[in-house]
N, C-alpha and C positions, 0 to 999 in steps of 0.2 A: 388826553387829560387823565388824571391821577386818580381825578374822583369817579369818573364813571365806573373803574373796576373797582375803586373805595363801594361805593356804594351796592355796586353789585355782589359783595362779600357779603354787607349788611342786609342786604333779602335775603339772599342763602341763610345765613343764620340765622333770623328770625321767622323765616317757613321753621324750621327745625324748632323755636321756639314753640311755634304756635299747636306741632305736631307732636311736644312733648304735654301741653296746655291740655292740648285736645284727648288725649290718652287719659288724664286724670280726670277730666271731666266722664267720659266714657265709661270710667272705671268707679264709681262715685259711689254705686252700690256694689263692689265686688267685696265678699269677705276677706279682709284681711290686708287687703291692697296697698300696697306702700307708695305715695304719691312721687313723682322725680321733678328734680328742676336742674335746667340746664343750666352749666355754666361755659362762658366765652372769654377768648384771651387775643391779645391784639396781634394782628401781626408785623409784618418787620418795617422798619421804621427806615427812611431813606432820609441820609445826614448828608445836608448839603454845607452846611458850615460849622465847625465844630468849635467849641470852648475852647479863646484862647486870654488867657492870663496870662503870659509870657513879659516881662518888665520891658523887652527889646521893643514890643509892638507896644505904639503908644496908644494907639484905638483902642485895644485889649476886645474882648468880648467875652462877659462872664458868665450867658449861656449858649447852648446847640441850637441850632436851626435845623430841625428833623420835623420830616412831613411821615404822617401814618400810612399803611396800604391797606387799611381792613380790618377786618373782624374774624374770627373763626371758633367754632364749637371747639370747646374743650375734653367736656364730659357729663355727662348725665348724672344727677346724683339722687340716691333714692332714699328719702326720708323713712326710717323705719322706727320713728314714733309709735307709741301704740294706740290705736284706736278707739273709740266709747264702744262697751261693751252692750248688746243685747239681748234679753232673757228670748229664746225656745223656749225651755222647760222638757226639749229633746236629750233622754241620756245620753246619746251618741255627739252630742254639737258640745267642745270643750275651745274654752275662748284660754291664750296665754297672756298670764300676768310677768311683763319682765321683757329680756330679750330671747329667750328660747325659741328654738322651731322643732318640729317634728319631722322623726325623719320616711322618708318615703321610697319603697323599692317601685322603681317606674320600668315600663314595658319591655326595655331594651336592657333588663337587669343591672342599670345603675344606680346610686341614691343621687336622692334629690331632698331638697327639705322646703316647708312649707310652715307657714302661720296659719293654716286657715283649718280649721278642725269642724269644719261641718261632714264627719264622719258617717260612713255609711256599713250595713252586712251582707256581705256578698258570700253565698250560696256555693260551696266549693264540696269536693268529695272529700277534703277532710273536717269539715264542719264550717261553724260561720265565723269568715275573716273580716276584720274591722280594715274597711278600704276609702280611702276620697272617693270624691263623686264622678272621678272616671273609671275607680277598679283599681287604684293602686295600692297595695298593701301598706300599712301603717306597720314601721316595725319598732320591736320591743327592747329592751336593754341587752337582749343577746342576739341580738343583729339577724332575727327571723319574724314573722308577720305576727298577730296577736288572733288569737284563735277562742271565742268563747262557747263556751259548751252549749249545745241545743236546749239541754234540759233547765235552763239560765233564761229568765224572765228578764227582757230588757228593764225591763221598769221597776227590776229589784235590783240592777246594775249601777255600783257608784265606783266612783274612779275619784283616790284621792289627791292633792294637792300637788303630791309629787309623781302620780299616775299609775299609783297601787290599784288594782282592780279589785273589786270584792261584789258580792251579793247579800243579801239578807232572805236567808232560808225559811222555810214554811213554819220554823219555830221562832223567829223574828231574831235568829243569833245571823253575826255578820258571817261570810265564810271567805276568807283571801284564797282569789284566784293563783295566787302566787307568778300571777303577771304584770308587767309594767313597762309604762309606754314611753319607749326613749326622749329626750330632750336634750339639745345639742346647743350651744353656742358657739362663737367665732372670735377671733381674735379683730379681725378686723369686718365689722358688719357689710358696710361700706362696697366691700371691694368679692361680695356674690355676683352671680352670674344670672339674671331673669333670662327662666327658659318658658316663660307661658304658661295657661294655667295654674298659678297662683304657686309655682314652683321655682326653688332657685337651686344652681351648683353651685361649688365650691370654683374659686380659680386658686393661682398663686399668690394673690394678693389677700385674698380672705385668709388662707388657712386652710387647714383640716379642723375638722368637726369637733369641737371638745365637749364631750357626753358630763351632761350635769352628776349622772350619778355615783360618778368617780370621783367627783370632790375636786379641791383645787381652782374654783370659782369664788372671786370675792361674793355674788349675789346668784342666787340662784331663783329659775321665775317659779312658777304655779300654774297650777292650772283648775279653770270655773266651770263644772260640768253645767251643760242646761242653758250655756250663753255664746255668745258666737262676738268674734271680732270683727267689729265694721271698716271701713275704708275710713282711712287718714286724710282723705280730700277735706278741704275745705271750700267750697262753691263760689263766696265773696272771693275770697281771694287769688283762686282761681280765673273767675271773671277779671277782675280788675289786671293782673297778669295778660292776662289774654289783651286787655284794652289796650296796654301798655307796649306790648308785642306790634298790636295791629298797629298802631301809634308811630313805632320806630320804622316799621315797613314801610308803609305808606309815605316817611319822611326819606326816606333812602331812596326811595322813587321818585322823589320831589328832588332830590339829588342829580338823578341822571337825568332827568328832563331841564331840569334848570343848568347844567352841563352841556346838553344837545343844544338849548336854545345859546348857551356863551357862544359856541362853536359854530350856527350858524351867524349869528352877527359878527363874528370874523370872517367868514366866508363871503360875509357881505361887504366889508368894507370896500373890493376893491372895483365898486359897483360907482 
C-alpha cells in the first residue's frame, strides 16, 4: 500500500520539523541567534490516468488522476531579522542596527562572521585584542585583529556608529584610535553557512563579503555600544509550530496503522 511509505516520509519530515522547533527554542537566550524554519516539497506523483480532451474520445477526461508519494525536506531557512535590543552598559557589548556582521579570524585562520558583539580582551604579548567569547580575534577594516592600548581606560572607550574607536583623555578631549571595526554585508543573506557558535561562512550562494566601508551599499547598518542583540525567537510561536508538527506526526502514524488495520481485514476475508 502507497500510504504506509506516504506516511512514513511524513514522520521523517516532521521529526526534522520538530528538531528544527526544538533548536529555536534551545536557542531562546542566545545573542544574536537567527531562528530557521523548515521548508518541505512533495514528492513524485504516480499518474495513473492522464487528461484527456481529445474530440475522438467521447468520455473525454478534463483532469489527471495522480496519487502523491510523500513529503521531503527541502531546506532550512534562517530568518535574520533583527532582534530587541538590550542595554549592558558594557563598553565591549555593541549590538547591530541593519544587516551587517562582524568579521572574525577563527582558530584554523579562516574568516567567519558573526552578529553577536558580546566582545571580550584577551591578554596577548602584543597588548589587549578585542576577541568573542571563545578568543577569536575581531578584525578591523584592514583585515588584522583590533589592538587597544594598555594605557586606554575601558570605561573612557567609545566606538562610534560606524565603528571608529576613540577615548576621552585625562583632559576630557576625545582622542581617535585611528581604528575601526569592519562590517561586512552579503548579497544574498540567506544562502551563509551556520558553523556553531554564533558564527557563519560565506558559501556560493551568499557571496563574498562586501565591507560597508568601501561604499556601494544602498543602507548601511550602525552599531549601539553598551547593548547586545537578543534572539529573534519568538516562544508563542514557536510552541504553537511545535503543536502543529506534533499534530501532523501523530496523524501520519494514524496513517500507517489505519493502513496495517485495511491490510489485515483483507487478509481476513478469506477466513
Amino acid at each position: 500500500m502507497r500510504s504506509l511509505w506516504t506516511a512514513a516520509t511524513g514522520m521523517s519530515a516532521q521529526q526534522l520539523n520538530i528538531d528544527t522547533i526544538s533548536n529555536n527554542l534551545a536557542n531562546v537566550n542566545t545573542t544574536a541567534y537567527k531562528k530557521e524554519r523548515t521548508e518541505f516539497k512533495s514528492l513524485l506523483y504516480q499518474t495513473m490516468q492522464r487528461a484527456d480532451l481529445d474530440p475522438a474520445n467521447a468520455a473525454g477526461r478534463p483532469v489527471n488522476l495522480q496519487v502523491g508519494l510523500g513529503v521531503r525536506p527541502a531546506a532550512t531557512v534562517r530568518a535574520f531579522d533583527v532582534g530587541n535590543f538590550q542595554a549592558t552598559l558594557n563598553k565591549l557589548d555593541l549590538a547591530i542596527e541593519g544587516h551587517g556582521f562582524f568579521v572574525v579570524q577563527t582558530a584554523e585562520d579562516t574568516i567567519a562572521y558573526t552578529r553577536d558583539g558580546a566582545f571580550k580582551l584577551s591578554i596577548t604579548d602584543e597588548g589587549r585584542m578585542l576577541v568573542t567569547a571563545e578568543g577569536y580575534p575581531i578584525l578591523g577594516i584592514d583585515d588584522t585583529p583590533i589592538f587597544i592600548p594598555d594605557e586606554i581606560e575601558i570605561s573612557a572607550l567609545s566606538i562610534s556608529f560606524e565603528g571608529n574607536l576613540s577615548y576621552m583623555d585625562a583632559q576630557g578631549i576625545e582622542q581617535d584610535l585611528d581604528l575601526q571595526i569592519a562590517l561586512v554585508q552579503f548579497s544574498n543573506t540567506l544562502g551563509l553557512e551556520a558553523l556553531g557558535g554564533n558564527l557563519y561562512g560565506t558559501t556560493v550562494a551568499s557571496g563574498e563579503a562586501i565591507y560597508e566601508y568601501e561604499g556601494g551599499l544602498s543602507k548601511l547598518s550602525r552599531l549601539v555600544q553598551g547593548y547586545l542583540e537578543m534572539s529573534n525567537v519568538q516562544v508563542a510561536e514557536e510552541m504553537v509550530s511545535l503543536i502543529v508538527a506534533q499534530r501532523a506526526y501523530e496523524l501520519s502514524s494514524k496513517a500507517i496503522t489505519t493502513s496495517d488495520e485495511m491490510l489485515q481485514t483483507a487478509n481476513n476475508l478469506k477466513r
